[in-house]
C-alpha positions as CSV (number, residue, x, y, z in Angstrom):
1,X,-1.3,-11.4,-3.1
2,X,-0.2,-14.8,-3.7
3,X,3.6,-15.8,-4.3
4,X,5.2,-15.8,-7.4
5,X,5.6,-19.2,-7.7
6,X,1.7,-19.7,-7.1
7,X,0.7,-17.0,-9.8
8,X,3.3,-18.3,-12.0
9,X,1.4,-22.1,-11.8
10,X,-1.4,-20.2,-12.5
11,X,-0.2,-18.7,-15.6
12,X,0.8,-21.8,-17.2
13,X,-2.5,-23.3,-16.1
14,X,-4.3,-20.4,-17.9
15,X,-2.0,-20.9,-20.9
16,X,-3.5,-24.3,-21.1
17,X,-7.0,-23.4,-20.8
18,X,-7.9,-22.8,-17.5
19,X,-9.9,-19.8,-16.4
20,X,-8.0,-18.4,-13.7
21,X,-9.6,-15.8,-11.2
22,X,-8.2,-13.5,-8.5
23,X,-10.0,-13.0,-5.3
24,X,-10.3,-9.2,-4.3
25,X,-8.2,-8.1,-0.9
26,X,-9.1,-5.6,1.6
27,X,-6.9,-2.8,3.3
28,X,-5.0,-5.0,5.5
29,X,-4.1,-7.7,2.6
30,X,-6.9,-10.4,3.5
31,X,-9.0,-11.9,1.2
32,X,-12.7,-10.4,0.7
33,X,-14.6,-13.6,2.0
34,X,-18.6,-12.3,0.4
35,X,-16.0,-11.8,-3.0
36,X,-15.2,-15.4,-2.6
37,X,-18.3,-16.4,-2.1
38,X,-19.5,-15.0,-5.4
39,X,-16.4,-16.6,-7.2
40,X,-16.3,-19.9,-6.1
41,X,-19.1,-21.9,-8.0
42,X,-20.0,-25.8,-8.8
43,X,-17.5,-25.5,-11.8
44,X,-14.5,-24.1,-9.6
45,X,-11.8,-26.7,-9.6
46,X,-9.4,-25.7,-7.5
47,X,-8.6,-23.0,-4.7
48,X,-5.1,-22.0,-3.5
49,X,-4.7,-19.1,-1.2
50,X,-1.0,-18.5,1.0
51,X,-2.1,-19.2,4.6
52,X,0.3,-15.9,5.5
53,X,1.5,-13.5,3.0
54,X,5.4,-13.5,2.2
55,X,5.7,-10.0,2.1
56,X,3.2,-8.2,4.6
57,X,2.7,-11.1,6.8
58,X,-1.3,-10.5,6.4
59,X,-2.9,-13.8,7.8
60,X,-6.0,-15.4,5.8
61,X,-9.0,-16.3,6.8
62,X,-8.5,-20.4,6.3
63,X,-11.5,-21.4,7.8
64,X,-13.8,-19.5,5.6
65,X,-11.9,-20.5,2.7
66,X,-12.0,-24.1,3.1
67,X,-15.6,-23.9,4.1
68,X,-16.7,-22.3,1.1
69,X,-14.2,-24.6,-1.4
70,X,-15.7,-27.2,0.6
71,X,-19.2,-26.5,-0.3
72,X,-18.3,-25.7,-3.9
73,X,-16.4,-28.9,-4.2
74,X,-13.5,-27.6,-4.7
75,X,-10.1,-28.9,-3.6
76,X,-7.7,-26.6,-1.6
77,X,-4.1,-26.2,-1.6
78,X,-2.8,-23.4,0.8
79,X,0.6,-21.7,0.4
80,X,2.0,-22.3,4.5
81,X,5.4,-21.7,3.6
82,X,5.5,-18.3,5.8
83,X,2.9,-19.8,8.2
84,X,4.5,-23.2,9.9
85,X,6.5,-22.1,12.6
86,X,4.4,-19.3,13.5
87,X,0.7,-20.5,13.3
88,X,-1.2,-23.7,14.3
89,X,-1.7,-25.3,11.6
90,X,-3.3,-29.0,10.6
91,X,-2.8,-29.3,7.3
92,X,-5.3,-32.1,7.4
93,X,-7.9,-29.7,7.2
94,X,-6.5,-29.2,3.0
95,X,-6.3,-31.3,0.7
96,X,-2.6,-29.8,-0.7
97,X,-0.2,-27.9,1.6
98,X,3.4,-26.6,0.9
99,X,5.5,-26.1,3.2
100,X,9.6,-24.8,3.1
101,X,12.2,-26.1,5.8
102,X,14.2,-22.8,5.7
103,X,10.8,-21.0,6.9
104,X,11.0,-22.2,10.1
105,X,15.0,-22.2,10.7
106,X,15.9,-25.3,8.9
107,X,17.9,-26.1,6.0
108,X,17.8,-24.5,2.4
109,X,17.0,-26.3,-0.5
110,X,14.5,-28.7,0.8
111,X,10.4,-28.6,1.4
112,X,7.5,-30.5,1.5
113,X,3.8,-31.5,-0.7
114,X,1.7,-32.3,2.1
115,X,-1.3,-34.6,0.0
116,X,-4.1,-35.1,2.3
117,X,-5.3,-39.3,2.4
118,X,-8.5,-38.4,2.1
119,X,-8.6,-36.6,-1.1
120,X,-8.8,-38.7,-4.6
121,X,-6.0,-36.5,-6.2
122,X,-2.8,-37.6,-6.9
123,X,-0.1,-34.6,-8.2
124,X,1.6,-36.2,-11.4
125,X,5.2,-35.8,-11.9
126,X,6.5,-32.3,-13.8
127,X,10.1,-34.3,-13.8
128,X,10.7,-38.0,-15.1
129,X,13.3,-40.2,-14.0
130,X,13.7,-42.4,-10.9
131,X,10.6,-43.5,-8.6
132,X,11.8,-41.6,-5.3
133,X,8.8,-39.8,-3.7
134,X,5.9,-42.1,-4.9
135,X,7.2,-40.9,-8.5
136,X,6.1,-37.3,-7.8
137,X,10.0,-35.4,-7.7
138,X,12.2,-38.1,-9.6
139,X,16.4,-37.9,-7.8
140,X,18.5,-39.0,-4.6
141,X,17.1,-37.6,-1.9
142,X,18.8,-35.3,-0.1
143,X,19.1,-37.3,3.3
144,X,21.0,-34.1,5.5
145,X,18.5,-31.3,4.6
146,X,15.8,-33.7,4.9
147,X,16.7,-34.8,9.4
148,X,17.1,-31.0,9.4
149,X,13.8,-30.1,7.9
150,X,12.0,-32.7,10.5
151,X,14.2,-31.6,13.0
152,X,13.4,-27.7,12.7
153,X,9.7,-28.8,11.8
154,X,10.0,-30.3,15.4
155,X,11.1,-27.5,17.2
156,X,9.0,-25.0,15.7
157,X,6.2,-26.4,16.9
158,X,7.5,-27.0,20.4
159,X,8.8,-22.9,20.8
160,X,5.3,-21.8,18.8
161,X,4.2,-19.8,21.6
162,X,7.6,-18.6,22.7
163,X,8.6,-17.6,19.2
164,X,5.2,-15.5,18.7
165,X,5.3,-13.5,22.1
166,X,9.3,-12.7,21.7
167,X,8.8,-12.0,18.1
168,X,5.9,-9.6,18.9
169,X,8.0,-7.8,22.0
170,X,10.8,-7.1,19.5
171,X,8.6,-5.6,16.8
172,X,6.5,-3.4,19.8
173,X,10.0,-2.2,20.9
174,X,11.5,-1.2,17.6
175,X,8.1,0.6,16.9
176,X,8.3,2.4,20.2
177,X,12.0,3.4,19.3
178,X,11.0,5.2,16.1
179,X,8.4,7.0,17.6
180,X,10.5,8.0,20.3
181,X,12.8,9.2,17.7
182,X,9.7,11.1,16.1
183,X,10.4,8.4,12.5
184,X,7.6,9.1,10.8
185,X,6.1,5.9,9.3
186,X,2.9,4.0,8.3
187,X,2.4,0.6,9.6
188,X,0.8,-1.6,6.3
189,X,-0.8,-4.3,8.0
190,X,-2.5,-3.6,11.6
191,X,-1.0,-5.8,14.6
192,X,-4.5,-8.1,14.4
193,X,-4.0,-9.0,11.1
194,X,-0.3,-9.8,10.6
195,X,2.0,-12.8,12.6
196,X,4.5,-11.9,14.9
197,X,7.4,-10.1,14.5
198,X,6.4,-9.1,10.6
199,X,6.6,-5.3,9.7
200,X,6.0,-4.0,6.3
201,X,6.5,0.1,6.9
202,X,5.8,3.0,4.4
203,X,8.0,5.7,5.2
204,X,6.5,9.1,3.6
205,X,8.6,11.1,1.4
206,X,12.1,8.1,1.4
207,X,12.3,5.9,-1.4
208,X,12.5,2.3,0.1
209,X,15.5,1.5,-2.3
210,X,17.5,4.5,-1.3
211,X,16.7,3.9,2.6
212,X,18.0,0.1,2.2
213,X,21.2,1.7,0.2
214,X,22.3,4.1,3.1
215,X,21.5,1.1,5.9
216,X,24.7,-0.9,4.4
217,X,25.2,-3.7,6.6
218,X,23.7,-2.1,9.9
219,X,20.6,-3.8,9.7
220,X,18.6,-6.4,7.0
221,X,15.5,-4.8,5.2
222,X,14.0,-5.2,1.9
223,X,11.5,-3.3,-0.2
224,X,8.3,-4.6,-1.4
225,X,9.3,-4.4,-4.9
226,X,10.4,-7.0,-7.1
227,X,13.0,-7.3,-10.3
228,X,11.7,-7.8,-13.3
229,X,14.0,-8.3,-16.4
230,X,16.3,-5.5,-14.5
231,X,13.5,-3.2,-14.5
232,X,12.2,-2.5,-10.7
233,X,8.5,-2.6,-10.4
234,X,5.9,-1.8,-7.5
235,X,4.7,-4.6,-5.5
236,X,1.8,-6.4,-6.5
237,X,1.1,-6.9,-2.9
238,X,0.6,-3.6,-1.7
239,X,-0.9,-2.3,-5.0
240,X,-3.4,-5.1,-4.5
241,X,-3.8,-3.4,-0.6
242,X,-4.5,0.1,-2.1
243,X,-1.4,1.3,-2.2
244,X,-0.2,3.9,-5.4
245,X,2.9,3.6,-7.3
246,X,4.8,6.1,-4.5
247,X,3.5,4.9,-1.7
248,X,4.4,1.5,-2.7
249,X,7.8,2.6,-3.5
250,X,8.4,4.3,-0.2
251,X,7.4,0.7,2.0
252,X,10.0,-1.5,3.3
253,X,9.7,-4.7,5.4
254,X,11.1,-5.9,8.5
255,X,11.1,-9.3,10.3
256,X,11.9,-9.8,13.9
257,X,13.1,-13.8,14.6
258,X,13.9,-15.5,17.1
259,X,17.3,-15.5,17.1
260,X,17.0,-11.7,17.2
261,X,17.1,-9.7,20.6
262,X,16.2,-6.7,22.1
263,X,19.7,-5.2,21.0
264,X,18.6,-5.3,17.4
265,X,15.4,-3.8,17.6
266,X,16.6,-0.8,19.4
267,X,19.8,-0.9,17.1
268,X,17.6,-1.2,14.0
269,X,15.4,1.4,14.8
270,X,18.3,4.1,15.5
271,X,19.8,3.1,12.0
272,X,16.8,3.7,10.2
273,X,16.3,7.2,12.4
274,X,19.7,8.3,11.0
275,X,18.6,7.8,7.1
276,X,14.7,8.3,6.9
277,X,13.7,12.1,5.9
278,X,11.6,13.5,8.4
């Protein structure tokens, strides 16, 4: 379930002798907590799990995790790139956070290591050269991207609320659309279990690809596939969910912002009535 850039950590780590192991997922994309129990033991080092999945927008279960990595004596590092900005979050609870500006409407190319005071770890550098960031990420800081980051960081937390409810209307209306247009589709991740304004939809019998191909411009989707050496493979999100080959194939996702309006949802929803098979 985890990002790329997470399993790919994990990969070199394993390449270097660590054991690496997966926790199992239910249905909905959230981590089996009794499997977690059973996997975490006395000789676990570390545990990093994405506070809110990129693709599905499945929400974890942080408490649990941190009180059984806790009790292990583990460390923690959670994955809140998709989660600042549209959960409450104190990252004090971790012991390692990450966090990306251009998640919550702020500048690209810019993010944050969050390293809790209270843990004995310190991260040790993966570049060399100057002593900028406590010698952690070596180079001029990037003084523009870094205002806008704390300035979007800001106002994310000040429109939380607002953000949640207006990106949660949009997503009921656009749902309400299809139906009304008798789309037939399969909603991933159940309302309870996702954040606001995230849709990842299987539409029976389209191949997502094909459906994002005959939207053009109208309207921004993506599949839950990802490119591989120019070879397109199934999702390793939704296969981990349950999901076959085809079914995976056929799921696109959807996210509804906040600088979106009610305009787009019902425009979005009579774009994707056009295309989708019945």
């Amino acid at each position: 379930m985890e990002h790329k850039s997470v399993l790919a950590s994990a990969g070199s780590l394993r390449s270097a002798g660590f054991r690496i192991v997966e926790a199992p997922v239910d249905g909905n994309g959230v981590i089996n907590i009794p499997a977690l129990e059973r996997l975490v033991s006395d000789r676990t080092l570390l545990v990093s799990v994405m506070a809110v999945n990129n693709e599905v927008g499945s929400i974890q279960p942080l408490f649990d995790v941190v009180r059984i990595s806790r009790a292990a004596g583990a460390l923690v590092h959670v994955d809140a790139a998709q989660a600042v900005g549209k959960l409450a979050l104190d990252c004090s609870e971790f012991d390692l956070a990450s966090l990306s500006s251009h998640k919550m409407y702020g500048p690209m190319g810019v993010g944050a290591l969050f390293v809790s005071a209270a843990t004995q770890l310190r991260p040790l550098p993966v570049l060399f050269g100057g002593s900028q960031e406590a010698g952690i990420r070596p180079g001029t800081l990037p003084t523009p991207l870094v205002v806008g980051f704390g300035m979007a960081a800001k106002v994310s937390r000040t429109r939380l609320g607002p953000d949640a409810a207006h990106s949660r209307n949009l997503s009921a209306l656009f749902l309400e659309e299809l139906r009304s247009r008798q789309v037939q589709f399969v909603e991933s991740i159940s309302e309870l279990n996702r954040v606001p304004g995230s849709l990842s939809l299987r539409f029976p019998g389209n191949d997502a690809i094909s459906v994002i191909s005959r939207s053009g411009d109208r309207i921004a989707i993506s599949e839950g596939s990802a490119c591989t050496s120019g070879q397109i493979t199934a999702s390793h999100v939704l296969l981990h969910m349950g999901l076959t080959q085809k079914e995976a194939s056929e799921t696109v996702r959807l996210y509804f912002s906040r600088y979106n309006n009610e305009a787009d949802a019902t425009e979005a929803a009579v774009v994707l009535s056009e295309i989708v098979r019945r």
